[in-house]
N, C-alpha and C positions, 0 to 999 in steps of 0.2 A: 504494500500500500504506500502511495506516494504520502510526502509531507503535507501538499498541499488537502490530500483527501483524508488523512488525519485529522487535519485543524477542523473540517467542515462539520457543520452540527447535524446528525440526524436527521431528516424530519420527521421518523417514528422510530420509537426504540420500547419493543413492548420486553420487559424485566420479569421474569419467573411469574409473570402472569396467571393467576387462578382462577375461573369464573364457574361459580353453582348457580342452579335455580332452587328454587324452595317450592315446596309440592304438600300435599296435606301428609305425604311418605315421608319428609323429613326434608333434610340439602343432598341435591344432586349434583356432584361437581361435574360441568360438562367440560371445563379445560383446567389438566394443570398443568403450571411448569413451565407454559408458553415462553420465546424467548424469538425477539424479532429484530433485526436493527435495517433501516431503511435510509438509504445514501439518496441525496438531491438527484433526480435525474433515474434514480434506479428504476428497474421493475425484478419482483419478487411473487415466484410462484408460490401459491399452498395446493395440494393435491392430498386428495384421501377417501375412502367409502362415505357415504351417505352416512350421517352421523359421527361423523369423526371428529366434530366441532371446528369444522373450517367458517363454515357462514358466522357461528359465535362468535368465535374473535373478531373478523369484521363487524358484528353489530356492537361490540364491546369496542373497536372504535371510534365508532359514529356513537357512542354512549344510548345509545337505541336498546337496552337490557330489556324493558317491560318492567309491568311493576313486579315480579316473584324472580327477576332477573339479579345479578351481583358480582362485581369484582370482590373474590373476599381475599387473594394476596395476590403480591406485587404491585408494577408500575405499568400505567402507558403513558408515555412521553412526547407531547407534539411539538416540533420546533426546540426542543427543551424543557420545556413546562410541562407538571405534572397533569393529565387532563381531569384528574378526582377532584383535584383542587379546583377548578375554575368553576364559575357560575352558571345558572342556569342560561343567562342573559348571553356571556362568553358563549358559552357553547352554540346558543340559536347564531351564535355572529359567526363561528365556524362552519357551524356546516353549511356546505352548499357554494362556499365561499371557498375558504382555505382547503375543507375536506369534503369531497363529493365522492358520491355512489351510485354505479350502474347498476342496476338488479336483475335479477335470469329473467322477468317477463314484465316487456315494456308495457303491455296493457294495464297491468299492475301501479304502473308510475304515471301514468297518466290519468287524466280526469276525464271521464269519457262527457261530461256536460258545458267543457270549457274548451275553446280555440287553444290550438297550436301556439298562436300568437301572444295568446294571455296568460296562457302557463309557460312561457318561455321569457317572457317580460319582467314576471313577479321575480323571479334572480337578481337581475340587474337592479329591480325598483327596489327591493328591499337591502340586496346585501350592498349595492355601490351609491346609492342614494339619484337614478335617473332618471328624467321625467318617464312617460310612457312612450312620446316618439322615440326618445334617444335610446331606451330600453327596445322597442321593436323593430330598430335598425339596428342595435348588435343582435339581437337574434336574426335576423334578415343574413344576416355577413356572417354568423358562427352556422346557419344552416346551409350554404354556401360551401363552409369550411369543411363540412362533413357530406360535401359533394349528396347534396342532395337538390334532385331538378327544380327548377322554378321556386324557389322560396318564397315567393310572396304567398302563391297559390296555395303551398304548404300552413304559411301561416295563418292565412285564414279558413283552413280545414280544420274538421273534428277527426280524434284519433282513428276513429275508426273507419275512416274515407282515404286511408292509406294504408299500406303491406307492412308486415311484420318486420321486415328489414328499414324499410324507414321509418316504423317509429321507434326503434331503437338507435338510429341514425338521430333522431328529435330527441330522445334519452342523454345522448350520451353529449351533443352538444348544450343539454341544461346542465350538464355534468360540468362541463368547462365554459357556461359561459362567464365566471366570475374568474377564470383562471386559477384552479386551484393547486395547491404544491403537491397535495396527496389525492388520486384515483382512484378506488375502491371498485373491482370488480368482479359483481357474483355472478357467474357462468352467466357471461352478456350476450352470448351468439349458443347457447343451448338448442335452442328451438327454431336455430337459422339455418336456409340451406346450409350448403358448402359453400358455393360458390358468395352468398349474400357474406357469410362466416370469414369468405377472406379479403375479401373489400372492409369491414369491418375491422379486424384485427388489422389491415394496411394502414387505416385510417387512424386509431386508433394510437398505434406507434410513429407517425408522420406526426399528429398534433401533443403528442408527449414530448417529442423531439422538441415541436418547433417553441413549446411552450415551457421543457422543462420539469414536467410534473412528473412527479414520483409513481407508480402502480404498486398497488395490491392485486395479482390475478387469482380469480379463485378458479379452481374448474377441475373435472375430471377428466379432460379431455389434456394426453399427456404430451400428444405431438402439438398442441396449441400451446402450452407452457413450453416448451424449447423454442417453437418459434419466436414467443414473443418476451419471454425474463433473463435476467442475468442470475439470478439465483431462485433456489426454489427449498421449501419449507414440507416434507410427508409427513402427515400426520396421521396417527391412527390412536382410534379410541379416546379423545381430550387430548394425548401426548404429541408431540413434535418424537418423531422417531429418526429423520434423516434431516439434515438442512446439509447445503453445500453448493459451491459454484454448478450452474445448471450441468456444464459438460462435466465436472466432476461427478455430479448424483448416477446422470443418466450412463456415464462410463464405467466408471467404480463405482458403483452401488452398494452398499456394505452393512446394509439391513434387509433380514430376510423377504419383511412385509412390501420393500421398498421391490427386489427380486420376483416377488408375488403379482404382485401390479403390473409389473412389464412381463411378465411370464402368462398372463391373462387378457393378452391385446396383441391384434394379427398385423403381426409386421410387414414389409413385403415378400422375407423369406420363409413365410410362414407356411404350412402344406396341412390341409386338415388331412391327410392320411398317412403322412410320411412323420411330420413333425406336428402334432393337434395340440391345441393351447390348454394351458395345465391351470382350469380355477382353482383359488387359494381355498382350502375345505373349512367345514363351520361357520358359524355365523359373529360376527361382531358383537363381542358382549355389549348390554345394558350397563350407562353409566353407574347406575347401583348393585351391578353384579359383574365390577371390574375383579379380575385374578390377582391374587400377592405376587409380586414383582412385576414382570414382564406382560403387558399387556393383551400381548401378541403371542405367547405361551401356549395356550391351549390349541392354537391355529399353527404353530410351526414346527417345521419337523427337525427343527436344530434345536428343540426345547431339554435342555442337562435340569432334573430335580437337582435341585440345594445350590444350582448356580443361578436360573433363570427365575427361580420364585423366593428367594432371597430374603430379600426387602425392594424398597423403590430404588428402580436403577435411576444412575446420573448419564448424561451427556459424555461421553469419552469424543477426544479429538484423535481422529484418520491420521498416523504416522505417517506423516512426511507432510502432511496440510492440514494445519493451524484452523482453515475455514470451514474447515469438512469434519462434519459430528457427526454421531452414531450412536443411539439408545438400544445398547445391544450389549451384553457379559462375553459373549463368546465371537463377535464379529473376525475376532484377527487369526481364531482356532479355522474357520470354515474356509476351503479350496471354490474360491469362489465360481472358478472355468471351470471345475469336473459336479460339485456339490449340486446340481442342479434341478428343480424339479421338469422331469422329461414325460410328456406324454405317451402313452402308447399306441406304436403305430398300428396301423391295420389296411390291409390291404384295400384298394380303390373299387369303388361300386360301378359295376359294369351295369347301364341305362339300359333298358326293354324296350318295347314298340312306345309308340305313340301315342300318348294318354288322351291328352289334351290337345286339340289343333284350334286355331285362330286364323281364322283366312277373309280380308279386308275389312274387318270389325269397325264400324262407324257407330258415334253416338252423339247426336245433337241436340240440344235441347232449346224450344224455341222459349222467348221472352217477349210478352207484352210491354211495350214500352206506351208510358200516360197513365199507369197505375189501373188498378182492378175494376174503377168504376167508369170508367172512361170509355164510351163507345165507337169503335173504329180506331183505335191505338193501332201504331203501326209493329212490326213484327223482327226482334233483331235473332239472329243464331248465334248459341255459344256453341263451336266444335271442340269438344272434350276430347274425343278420341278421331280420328282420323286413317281411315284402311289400315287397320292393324295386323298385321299375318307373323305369326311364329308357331311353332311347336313347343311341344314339354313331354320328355319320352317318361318311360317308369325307370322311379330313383333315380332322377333327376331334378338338380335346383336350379332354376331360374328364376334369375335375378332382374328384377323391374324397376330400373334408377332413373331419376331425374328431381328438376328442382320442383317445387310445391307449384302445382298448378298446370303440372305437364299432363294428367291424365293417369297419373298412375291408378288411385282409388277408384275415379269412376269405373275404369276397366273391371276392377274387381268386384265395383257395385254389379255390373252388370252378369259377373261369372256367377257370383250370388245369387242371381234373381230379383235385386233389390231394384233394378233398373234395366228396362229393355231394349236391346241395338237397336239403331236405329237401320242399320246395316248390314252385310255382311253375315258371319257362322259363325256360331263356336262352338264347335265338337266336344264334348265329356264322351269319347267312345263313340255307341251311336246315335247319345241325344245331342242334342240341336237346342243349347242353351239360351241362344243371346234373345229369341223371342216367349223364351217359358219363364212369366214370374215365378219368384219363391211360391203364392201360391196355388201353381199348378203343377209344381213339381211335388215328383211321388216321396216316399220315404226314402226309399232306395240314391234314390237321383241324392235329392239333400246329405242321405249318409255318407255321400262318396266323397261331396268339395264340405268341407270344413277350413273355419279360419281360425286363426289367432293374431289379437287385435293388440293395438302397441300400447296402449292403457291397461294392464289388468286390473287398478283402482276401480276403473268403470262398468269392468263385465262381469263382475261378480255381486249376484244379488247377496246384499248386507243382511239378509235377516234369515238367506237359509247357511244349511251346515254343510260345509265343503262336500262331504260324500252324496248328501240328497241331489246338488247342481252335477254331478258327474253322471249319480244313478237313473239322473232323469235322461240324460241324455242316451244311457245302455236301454233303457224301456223303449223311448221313444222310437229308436230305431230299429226295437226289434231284436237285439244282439241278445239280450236274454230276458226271462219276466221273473223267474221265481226269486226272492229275496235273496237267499241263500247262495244264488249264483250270482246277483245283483252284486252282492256284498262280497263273493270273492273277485269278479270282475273288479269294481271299486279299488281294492286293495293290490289287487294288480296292477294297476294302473299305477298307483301311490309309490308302490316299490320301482316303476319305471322311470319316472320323474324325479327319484329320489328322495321321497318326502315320507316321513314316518308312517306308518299305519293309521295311526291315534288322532291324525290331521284329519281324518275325515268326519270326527265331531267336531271341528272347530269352524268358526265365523271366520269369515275374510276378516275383520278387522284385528283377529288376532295373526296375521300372518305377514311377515315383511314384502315391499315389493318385487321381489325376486320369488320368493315362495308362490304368491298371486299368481305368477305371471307362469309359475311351476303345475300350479292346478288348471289354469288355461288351458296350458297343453296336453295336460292329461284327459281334458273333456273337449278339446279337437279331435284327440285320439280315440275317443272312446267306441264312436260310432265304426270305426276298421276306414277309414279314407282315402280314395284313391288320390288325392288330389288336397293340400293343407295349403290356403293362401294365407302368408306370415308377413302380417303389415304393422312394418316395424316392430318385428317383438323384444327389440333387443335395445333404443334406442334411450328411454324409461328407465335404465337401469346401471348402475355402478359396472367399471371395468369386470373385475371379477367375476359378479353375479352374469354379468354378461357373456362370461365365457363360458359359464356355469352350463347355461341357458342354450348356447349354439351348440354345446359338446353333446347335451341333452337332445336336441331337435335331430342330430345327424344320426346318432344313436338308435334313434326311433325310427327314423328314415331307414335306416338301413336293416335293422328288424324287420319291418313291416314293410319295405321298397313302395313310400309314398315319394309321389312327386311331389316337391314343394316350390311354388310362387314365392320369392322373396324379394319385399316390395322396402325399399332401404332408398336413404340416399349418403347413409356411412358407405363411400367406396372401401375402405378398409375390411371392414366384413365380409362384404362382397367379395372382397377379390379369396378372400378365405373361405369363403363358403358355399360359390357358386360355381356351378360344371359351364352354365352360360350366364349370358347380360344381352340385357335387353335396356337401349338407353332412350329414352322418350323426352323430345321437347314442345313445348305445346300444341299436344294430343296427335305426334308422331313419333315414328319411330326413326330417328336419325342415324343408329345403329346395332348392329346387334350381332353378337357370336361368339366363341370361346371365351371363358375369362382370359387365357393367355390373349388370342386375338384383341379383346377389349385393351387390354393393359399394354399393349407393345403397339409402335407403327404399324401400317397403318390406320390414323384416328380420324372419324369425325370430328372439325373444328370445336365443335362442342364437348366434346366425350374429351377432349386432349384440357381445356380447361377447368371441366370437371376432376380430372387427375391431377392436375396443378391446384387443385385448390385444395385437396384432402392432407391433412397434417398429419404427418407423420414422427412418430416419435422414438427417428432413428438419426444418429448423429454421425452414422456412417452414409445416409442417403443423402443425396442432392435432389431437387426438384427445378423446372423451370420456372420463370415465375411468369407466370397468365393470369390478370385479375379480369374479370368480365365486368364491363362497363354498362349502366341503363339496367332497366327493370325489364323483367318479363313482359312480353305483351298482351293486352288482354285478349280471351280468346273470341268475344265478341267481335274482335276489330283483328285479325289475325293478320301479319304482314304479308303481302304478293310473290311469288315465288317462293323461295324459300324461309322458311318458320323462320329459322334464326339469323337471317339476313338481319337487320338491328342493331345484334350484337359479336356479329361475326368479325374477327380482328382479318382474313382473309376474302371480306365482302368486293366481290366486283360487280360496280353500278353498269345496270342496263343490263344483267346477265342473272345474280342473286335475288335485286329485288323485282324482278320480272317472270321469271319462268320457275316454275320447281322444277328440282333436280332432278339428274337419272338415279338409280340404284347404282350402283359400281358394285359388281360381286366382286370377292376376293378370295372364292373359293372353301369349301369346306363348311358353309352356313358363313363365311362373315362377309355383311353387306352393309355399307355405307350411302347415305343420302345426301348427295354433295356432288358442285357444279367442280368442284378442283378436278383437275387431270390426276389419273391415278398413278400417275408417276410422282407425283407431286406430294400426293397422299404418300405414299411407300417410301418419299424420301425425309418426311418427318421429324426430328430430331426425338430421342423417348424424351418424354417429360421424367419419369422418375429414376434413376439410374445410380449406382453407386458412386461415391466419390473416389478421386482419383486417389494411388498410393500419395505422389509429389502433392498435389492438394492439402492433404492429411498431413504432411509433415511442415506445411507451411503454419 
């Protein structure tokens, strides 16, 4: 550390920090121990499961506790100054000002009853003392800043007359319009595509830059914390278990929990049958039924009795750097290149006939425009889906990406029966889906296509008992009717999923959201399905639990040789979990073929930005860097030629936005939608590729 960055004062330094809540059970300490120090200019990650107390400590320093909330030891220190000590009065003069916070769901932070304009104003009018013009022309010039179209337009919008990407675009510049020194962010791009996710995180580091502000990043998104921190903080259960420079955590790694994490997330050398991602076992204890010593103990398999449950472990410093901790007894005993948890492989699932065929599947849905009571309104068309033609043989996963609003869903409303083509087939065998609602299909037809939907919160009725919502499902279909057999069915299923027996008298509300999302799939299963569409089932949930959860679906799949729809816009998943890809942009299909195909030259302009924009959370990878400019278009108003003409960084005028493209086959199933010369396409450069050795040693 230079002299100069010596002398400079923090602008956070959280000190053996301890925060409980108080419960009619008594005190709950949800952090202890915490220890933070944050340099002018810096960004610092925190990562950890759901309940690890990462959001507490951000609400611990916005002082946002609630009232059964409490710092009851240590310090947090802003600028120097103790923050316990200041007033109430200080503190409203802080935040918002000095310290500001993005939140995971900009709807959330928004007033859905009040203009853009006047919840962007009340900052500047309160924290800097300016009239209202002067207040509505720096929001005018900060929404500007955060490359958002037409601001005036925006300004006098209500939230909800604008997309998920930009009102977190309108979040994050109330974030900074008073310029503050410290950022605060809790998973800000969670619920954005990819593509939205890396204009955001661009943006996001462009105006810390140009401003100087310090970040807090929260997220469990672990290839997003290397893109965007210089240090990063693992926590698990209350504790900070690893802190250390970001390439030191993510290269030497030297806590097991810390190994667990990246041992639970599909890197690009990832192979679900050669190399399959190993979840960390058990479940995170409850703050009031934490283990003596090590946290982490009962979950890891380097756990020594009389060393690891001791008493409370300290922070030991990483021999040979000072900056690099470890809450760990035995870290420097474990071989950390051989000691590793290694999945087991198993041989590749050879795909059967033809389950499922889709051949130029259209869905339109027309719109009354002059509202409902208005006679003679004229008539607009939204094209959801557009000639859609693929296949899906048996044991086979096909994968269905693109950004929000490309069509993914409605296609599977429609395989559903929830909605009927407007056009075109869709073969289940030898029914003829796209014009049979749900209800005129038979028992049979229903048992065969089964989902699982990317909420398990939502699919599970609250007031019945886990085994009744499965058992209903075994009746309904037929599968069996006598109790006895109900009830061993049930139980089988339970051991399939992984989930105890005894689960099946419990309420969903007793069940974490990984468990939920564990009985989901056991009541997709239940019915014997030819056919599971999995939308998003994995997206909802913690690294781990998520590996849990894919290890789990392929498992099944390969038991039982269901073809699975996997409707995602995590490429990283995908490219782990999918035999093909299927890439759709507004309600077409721009690409489609092997995962290898998808992943290498030649790309769809589109398909090649969406790989650019997926984070990766490998310090050996290089990516290109393609940020996609403009919004989706709507589908009412769909652009001439080709879809993505708009936002194609290879658009040629009078050819793209004119005519739609040919097909280009490429052999083998992979077919690209695009006016490029397929020479041109084949000469590509890869977007994600290893870095070079000389690179590395630079």
């Amino acid at each position: 550390m230079s002299a100069e960055a010596a002398e400079q004062v923090p602008v956070l330094e959280c000190r053996n920090l301890c925060i409980s809540y108080y419960t009619r059970a008594g005190e709950i300490p949800a952090v202890v121990d915490f220890n933070l120090k944050l340099m002018p200019g810096e960004a610092h990650g925190i990562v950890g499961e759901s309940g690890c107390g990462k959001s507490t400590v951000a609400l611990a320093i916005m002082q946002y506790m609630g009232r059964n909330g409490a710092i009851v030891g240590g310090e947090i220190l802003f600028e120097g100054r103790d923050m316990r000590q200041m007033s109430e009065e200080e503190l409203r003069q802080i935040r918002g000002s000095r310290i500001a916070m993005v939140y995971q769901e900009p709807m959330a932070s928004l007033n859905p009853s009040m203009t853009i304009g006047d919840q962007l104003a009340e900052v500047p009018i309160y924290h800097d003392g300016l009239s209202e013009r002067e207040a509505l022309a720096r929001a005018e010039e900060m929404l500007a800043k955060v490359r958002l179209p037409d601001p005036k337009r925006i300004l006098a919008s209500y939230p909800h007359q604008i997309s998920g990407g930009q009102q977190q675009r309108v979040v994050i510049a109330m974030a900074l319009l008073s310029n503050p020194k410290l950022l605060l962010l809790d998973e800000p791009t969670t619920a954005l595509d990819v593509t939205v996710e890396a204009g955001i995180v661009e943006l996001i580091n462009e105006i810390a830059e140009e401003f100087g502000t310090s970040m807090i990043y929260i997220s469990h998104n672990l290839g997003l914390i290397l893109e965007t921190c210089d240090r990063l903080t693992v926590m698990y259960s209350g504790e900070a278990v690893e802190v250390g420079d970001i390439h030191d955590v993510f290269d030497e790694m030297r806590h097991p929990y810390t190994r667990g994490l990246f041992g639970s997330i599909p890197l690009p050398g990832a192979d679900k049958n050669a190399h399959p991602l190993v979840a960390i076992p058990g479940q995170l204890p409850l703050p009031h039924e934490r283990p003596r010593g090590c946290n982490f103990g009962p979950r890891c398999t380097f756990f020594r009795t009389g060393v690891c449950d001791a008493g409370p472990l300290p922070m030991h410093a990483v021999p040979g750097d000072a900056d690099h901790r470890v809450r760990c007894e035995r870290f420097e005993e474990i071989d950390w290149n051989r000691d590793l948890p290694k999945g087991e492989a198993k041989p590749p699932v050879e795909p059967g006939d033809v389950v499922l065929s889709v051949e130029d599947m259209t869905k339109h849905y027309l719109i009354e425009e002059g509202g409902l009571f208005v006679v003679g309104g004229s008539e607009r068309v939204v094209k959801a889906n557009e000639k859609l033609s693929f296949t899906a043989r048996e044991a086979e996963t096909v994968a269905i990406v693109g950004e929000s609003g490309c069509g993914k869903s409605t296609f599977a409303k429609v395989l559903m029966g929830l909605e009927d083509a407007t056009d075109g087939k869709v073969m289940l065998g030898n029914v003829e889906l796209g014009g049979l609602p749900v209800q005129r299909r038979n028992a049979e037809t229903i048992s065969k296509l089964q989902m699982v939907f990317q909420n398990p919160f939502d699919t599970l009725n609250p007031s019945h008992s886990v085994g009744s919502q499965i058992a209903r499902v075994i009746r309904k279909f037929g599968v069996a009717s006598k109790d006895e057999e109900v009830e061993a069915i049930v139980h089988r299923l339970l051991d399939t999923v992984k989930l105890p027996r005894d689960f099946a008298r419990r309420k969903p509300r007793q069940l974490s959201g990984g468990q939920k999302q564990r009985v989901g799939i056991a009541r997709a299963f239940a019915g014997n399905p030819k056919v599971v569409i999995a939308d998003e089932p994995v997206s909802a949930l913690d690294v781990s639990v998520q590996a849990a959860v894919t290890e789990l679906l392929m498992d099944i799949q390969r038991q039982n040789r269901t073809t699975m729809l996997f409707i995602s816009h995590d490429l990283s998943v995908v490219r782990y979990l999918a035999d093909r890809v299927v890439v759709m942009y507004l309600g077409r299909i721009m690409e489609q073929g092997t995962t290898e195909d998808i992943f290498a030259p030649p790309y769809h302009p589109y398909t090649e930005a969406l790989l650019a924009a997926v984070p990766i959370a490998d310090t050996r990878i290089e990516k290109r860097h393609i940020v996609l400019k403009g919004e989706i278009p709507s589908p009412t108003n769909p652009p001439k030629g080709c879809p993505f003409s708009t936002r194609c960084p290879y658009m040629m005028p009078g050819t793209c936005d004119a005519e739609l493209p040919p097909l280009r086959d490429f052999g083998e199933g992979h077919r690209i939608l695009c006016h490029l010369d397929p020479a041109e396409l084949t000469a590509m450069e890869p977007v994600i590729k290893p870095k070079s050795e000389a690179a590395e040693r630079l």
